[in-house]
N, C-alpha and C positions, 0 to 999 in steps of 0.2 A: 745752475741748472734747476734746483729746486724753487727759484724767484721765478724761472722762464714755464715751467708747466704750471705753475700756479698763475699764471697770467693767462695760458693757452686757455687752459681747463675753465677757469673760471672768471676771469674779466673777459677775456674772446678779445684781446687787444693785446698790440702788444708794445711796451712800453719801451725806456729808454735803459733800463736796468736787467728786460727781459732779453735785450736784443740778442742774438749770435755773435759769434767771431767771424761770419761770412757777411758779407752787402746782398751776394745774391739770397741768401737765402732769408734775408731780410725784409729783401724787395718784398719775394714770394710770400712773406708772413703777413708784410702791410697790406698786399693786394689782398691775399683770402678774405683778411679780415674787416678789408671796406666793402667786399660783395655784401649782400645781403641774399641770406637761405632762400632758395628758391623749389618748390616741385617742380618733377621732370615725368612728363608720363610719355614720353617717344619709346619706351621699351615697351609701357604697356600698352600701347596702340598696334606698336607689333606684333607682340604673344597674342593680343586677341584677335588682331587681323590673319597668323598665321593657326592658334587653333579653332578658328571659323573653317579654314581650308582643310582642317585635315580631321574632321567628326570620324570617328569611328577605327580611326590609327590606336597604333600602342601609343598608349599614355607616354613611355621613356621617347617613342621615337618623335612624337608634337614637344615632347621640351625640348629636343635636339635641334629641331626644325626650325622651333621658335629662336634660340640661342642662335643659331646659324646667322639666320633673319637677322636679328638686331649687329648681330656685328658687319654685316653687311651692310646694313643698311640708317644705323646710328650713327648721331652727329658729331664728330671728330673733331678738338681741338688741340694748340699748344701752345701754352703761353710762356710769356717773353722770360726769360731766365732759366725754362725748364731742363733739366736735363734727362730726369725719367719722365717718360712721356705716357701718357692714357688717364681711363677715366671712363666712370660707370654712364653717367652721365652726361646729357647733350651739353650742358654747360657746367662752368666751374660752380662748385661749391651748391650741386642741387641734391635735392633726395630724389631717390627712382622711387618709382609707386612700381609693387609688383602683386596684380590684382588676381594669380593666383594663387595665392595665399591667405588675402581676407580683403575685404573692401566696405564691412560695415564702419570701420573704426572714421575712415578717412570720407567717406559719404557723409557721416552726422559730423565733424569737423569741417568740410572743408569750406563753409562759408567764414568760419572765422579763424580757418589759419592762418590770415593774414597779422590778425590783430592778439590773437590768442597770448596770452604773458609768458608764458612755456615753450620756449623753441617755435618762436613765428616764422612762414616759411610764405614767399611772396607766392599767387595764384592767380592769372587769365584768368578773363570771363570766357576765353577761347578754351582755355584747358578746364574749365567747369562745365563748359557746355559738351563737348568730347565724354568727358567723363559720366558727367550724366545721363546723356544719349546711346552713346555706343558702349564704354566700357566697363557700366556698373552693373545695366541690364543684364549684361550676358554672363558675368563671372558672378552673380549676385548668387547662386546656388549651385554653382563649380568650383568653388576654392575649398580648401583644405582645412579654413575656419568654419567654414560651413557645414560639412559634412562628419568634421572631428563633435558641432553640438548638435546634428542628426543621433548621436551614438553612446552619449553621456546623460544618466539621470539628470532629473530637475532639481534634488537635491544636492547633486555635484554643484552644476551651474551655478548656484544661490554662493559659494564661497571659490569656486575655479573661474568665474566671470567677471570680470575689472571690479574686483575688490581688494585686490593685495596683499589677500591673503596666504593664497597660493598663487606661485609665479609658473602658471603653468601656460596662460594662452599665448602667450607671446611665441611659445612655439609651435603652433599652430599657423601664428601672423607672420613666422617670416623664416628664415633659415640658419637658427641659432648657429655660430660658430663654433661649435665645440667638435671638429674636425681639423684637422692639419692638413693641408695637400703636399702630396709628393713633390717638394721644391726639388730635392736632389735627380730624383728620375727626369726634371724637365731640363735642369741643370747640365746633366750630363749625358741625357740621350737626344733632349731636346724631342717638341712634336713628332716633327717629320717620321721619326723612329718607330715612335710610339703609336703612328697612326699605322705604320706597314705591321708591327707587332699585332693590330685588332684587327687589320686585312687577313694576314696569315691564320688567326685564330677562326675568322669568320668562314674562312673557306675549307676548312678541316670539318665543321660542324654539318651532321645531313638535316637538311631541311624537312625532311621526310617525317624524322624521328622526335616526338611530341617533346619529350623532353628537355630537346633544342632551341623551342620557339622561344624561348625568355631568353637564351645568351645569345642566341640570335640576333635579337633585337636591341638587346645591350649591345654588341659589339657595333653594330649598326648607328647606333646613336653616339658611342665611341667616338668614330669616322667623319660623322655628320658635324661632333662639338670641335671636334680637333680643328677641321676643316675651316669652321666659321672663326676661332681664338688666331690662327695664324693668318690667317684674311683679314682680321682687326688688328694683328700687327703688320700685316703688310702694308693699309691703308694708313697708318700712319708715318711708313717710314715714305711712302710716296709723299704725304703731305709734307714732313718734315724736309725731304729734296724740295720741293714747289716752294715754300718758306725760304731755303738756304740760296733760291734760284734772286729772289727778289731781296734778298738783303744785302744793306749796303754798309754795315756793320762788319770789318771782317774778321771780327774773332765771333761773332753770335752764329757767321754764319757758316764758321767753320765747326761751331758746337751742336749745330743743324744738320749739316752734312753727317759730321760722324753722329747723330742718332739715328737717322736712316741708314747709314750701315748697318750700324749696330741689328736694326729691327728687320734689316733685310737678310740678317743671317741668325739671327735668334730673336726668340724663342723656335722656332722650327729646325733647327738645328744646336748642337752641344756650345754651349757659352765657351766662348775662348779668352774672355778676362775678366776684371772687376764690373767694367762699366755695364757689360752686354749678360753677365750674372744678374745684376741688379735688376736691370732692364727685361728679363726672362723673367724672375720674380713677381713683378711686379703687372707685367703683363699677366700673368698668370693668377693674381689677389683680383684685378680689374675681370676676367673670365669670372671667377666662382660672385663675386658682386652682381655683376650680368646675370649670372643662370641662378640664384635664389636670393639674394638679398639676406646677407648673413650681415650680422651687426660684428663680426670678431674674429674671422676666420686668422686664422697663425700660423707665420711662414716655418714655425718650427724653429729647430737649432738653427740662426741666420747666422752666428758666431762661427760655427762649423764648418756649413755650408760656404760661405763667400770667403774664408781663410786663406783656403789655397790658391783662387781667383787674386785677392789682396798680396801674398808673398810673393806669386809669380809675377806680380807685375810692377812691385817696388824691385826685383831684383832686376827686371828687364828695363825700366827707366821708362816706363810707359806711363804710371802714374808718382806722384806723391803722394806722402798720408796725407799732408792738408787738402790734396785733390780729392781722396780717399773718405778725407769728411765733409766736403762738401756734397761730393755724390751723397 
C-alpha cells in the first residue's frame, strides 16, 4: 500500500509493483494516468451566463440558480469499468475553473499552463478566447478575491499576497474544505426528504416579517440546490440505461443497468445497501465540488457510516468483501 501512494502521489504512474489486487481498478488507474490534466470552464460559462440573468437577486438564491444550471445542463460522462459514477467536470480528469472566487491567478497563467513545470493542465485557444471575452470581464471585480483585497491594508497585502508566508489567500480563491457534509442525513433520509423538510420550514415562515427575508431565502436556495444534485443524478442513471441499452458485453452491462438503479433510487431517497450508500456519497462530494470548489471537503466517519450498509448485505448474499473492495 505504502509503494502504491507513493507511486499515486508522486510518480502519477502506476507501476507494476504499485498495482491493486483488482484488473478493474487497475484499468481505471492506467487510463487516469495516460489522460493528460486538462481545464474545464463549462461550469463557469454557466455561473456567469446564469448570474448575468439574475443582477439584483439574493446573492444565496444566484448560487442556487447557478448550481441548478450546471447540473442541468453539464456534460455527463462514464467510463468503461466504472462503478461509482459522476464528476465535477465535463471530462475525465480536468480542473473546473470557478471564477467566482478569483480569476487573477489563472488570467496571468493561462498562456503557459500548457507548458508550465508545476502541474501543466492542457487549454483551447477556444476556452482562452471564452475566457478572455466573456468570463474574465465580468467576474474581474465580482469575486470574493477581489473584494476580500478591496478590505485589507497595503501593509497586510505585502506578506498575505503570494508570498508564503501566510497561507491565507487561497481562501479567498476557492472553498477550503475544512467542512464535513451531512453524509449520514443523505444516507438515511436521502434528498427527496430533506427537500419537503425546507418546503415545510419555508411555508411556516411570514414573508411579511423582516426578520424572515434571509431564512427565506436560505430555504429557497435549499430547494433550488436539492432540486438541481438529484437531476444530476437522474441524468446519469438515464445515461447509464442508454450505455446498458447498446452494450454487448453482458456482465458490463449488467453493471450499467444496476448503476441506474441505483441513482434512480438514491441519492433522492434512503440508501438501501452498500453499493447505492456509496453512490449517495459520492454523488453528494461531486454537488459540494460543483457549488464551490473545495480542494478537501470529508465524507466524515465513512467507517461508521457504510458499516451497517456492508453487514447487511454480506449477511443478505448481496455483496462479497472482495466485491466490497472493489467498490
Amino acid at each position: 500500500m505504502k509503494k502504491y501512494i507513493e507511486d499515486i502521489c508522486f510518480n502519477r504512474e502506476v507501476t507494476q509493483d504499485s498495482k491493486t489486487s483488482f484488473d478493474r481498478v487497475n484499468r481505471l488507474l492506467e487510463r487516469f494516468f495516460e489522460i493528460q490534466p486538462q481545464l474545464c470552464i463549462e461550469r463557469a460559462e454557466i455561473y456567469t451566463k446564469v448570474f448575468k440573468e439574475t443582477e439584483g437577486e439574493p446573492e444565496i438564491i444566484r448560487r442556487a440558480k447557478a448550481f441548478k444550471q450546471t447540473c442541468l445542463e453539464k456534460s455527463i460522462f462514464i467510463a468503461d469499468d466504472e462503478l461509482i459514477v459522476g464528476g465535477a467536470a465535463s471530462v475525465p480528469r480536468a480542473a473546473v475553473f470557478c471564477p467566482e472566487h478569483a480569476t487573477g491567478w489563472l488570467r496571468e497563467e493561462l498562456d503557459e499552463l500548457p507548458t508550465r513545470k508545476q502541474d501543466p493542465y492542457e487549454v483551447t485557444d477556444q476556452q482562452k478566447e471564452v475566457l478572455r471575452t466573456t468570463i474574465f470581464p465580468y467576474w474581474e471585480d465580482k469575486n470574493i478575491s477581489h473584494y476580500w483585497l478591496k478590505q485589507i491594508p497595503d501593509e497586510v497585502k505585502e506578506i498575505a499576497v503570494k508570498t508564503g508566508i501566510i497561507d491565507i489567500e487561497i481562501k479567498t480563491q476557492s472553498g477550503p474544505g475544512e467542512i464535513s457534509p451531512n453524509v449520514k442525513k443523505v444516507l438515511t433520509k436521502g434528498f427527496e426528504a430533506i427537500k419537503n423538510d425546507a418546503e415545510k420550514a419555508l411555508q411556516q415562515l411570514d414573508p411579511i416579517v423582516p426578520e424572515n427575508f434571509d431564512k427565506i431565502n436560505f430555504y429557497r436556495a435549499v430547494i433550488i440546490s436539492l432540486e438541481g444534485i438529484m437531476a444530476l443524478a437522474k441524468r446519469y442513471a438515464n445515461l447509464a440505461a442508454e450505455m446498458a441499452a447498446k452494450e454487448v458485453n453482458p456482465q458490463r452491462k449488467q453493471e450499467l443497468l444496476q448503476i441506474s438503479e441505483n441513482l434512480n433510487w438514491a441519492p433522492a431517497k434512503p440508501a438501501r445497501n452498500f453499493w447505492e450508500a456509496l453512490q449517495s456519497m459520492y454523488i453528494l462530494q461531486v454537488g459540494c465540488y460543483i457549488e464551490a470548489n473545495g480542494p478537501s471537503y470529508s465524507p466524515g466517519r465513512a467507517d461508521q457510516l457504510f458499516y451497517p450498509y456492508y453487514q447487511q448485505d454480506l449477511k443478505d448474499g448481496r455483496l462479497t468483501p472482495q466485491q466490497v473492495l472493489e467498490l
